[in-house]
C-alpha positions as CSV (number, residue, x, y, z in Angstrom):
1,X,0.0,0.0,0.0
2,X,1.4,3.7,-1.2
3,X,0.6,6.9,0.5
4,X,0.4,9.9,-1.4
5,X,1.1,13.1,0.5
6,X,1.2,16.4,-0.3
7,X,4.1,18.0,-2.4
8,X,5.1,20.5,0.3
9,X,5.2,17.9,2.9
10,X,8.4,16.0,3.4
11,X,9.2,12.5,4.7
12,X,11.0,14.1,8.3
13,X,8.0,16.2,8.9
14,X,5.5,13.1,8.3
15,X,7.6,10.6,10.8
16,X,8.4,14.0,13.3
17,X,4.4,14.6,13.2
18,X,3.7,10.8,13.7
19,X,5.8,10.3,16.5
20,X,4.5,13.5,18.3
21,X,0.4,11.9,18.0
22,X,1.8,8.4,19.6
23,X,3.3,10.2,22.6
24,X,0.6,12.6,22.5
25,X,-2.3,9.6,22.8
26,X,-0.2,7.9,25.0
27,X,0.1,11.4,27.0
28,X,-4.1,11.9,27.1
29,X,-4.9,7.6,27.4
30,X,-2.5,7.3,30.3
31,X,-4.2,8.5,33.2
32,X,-7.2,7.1,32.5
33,X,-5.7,2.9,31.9
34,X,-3.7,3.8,35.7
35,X,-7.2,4.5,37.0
36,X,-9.5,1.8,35.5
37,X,-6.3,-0.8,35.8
38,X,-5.7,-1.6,39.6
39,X,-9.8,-1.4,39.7
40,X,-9.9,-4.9,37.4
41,X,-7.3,-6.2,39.2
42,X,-8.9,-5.6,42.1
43,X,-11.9,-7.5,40.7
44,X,-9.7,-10.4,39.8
45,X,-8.5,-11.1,42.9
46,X,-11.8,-10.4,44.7
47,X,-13.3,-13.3,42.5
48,X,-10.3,-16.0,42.4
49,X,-10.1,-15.5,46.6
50,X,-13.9,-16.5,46.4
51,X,-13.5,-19.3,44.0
52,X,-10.4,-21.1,45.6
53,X,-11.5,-23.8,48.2
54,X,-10.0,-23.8,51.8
């Protein structure tokens, strides 16, 4: 598959201004997987203590 950019754009701008939205996503996302991931793991272990037999 070929991309077709734009004539003024260059290849160092394209990889610059891709590299800048993955830390950027990862910048908004972040706080937001810390606070819903110790919840399911809370809820993991809250249900395997309740499974496992004396």
């Amino acid at each position: 598959m070929k991309l077709f950019r734009s004539r003024g754009i260059t290849k160092t701008q394209v990889v610059l201004c891709s590299i800048l939205g993955v830390f950027g996503g990862v910048y908004i996302w972040k706080p937001l997987i810390i606070e819903k991931l110790p919840q399911k793991k809370k809820e993991i272990n809250t249900d395997t203590a309740t499974i496992t037999p004396e």
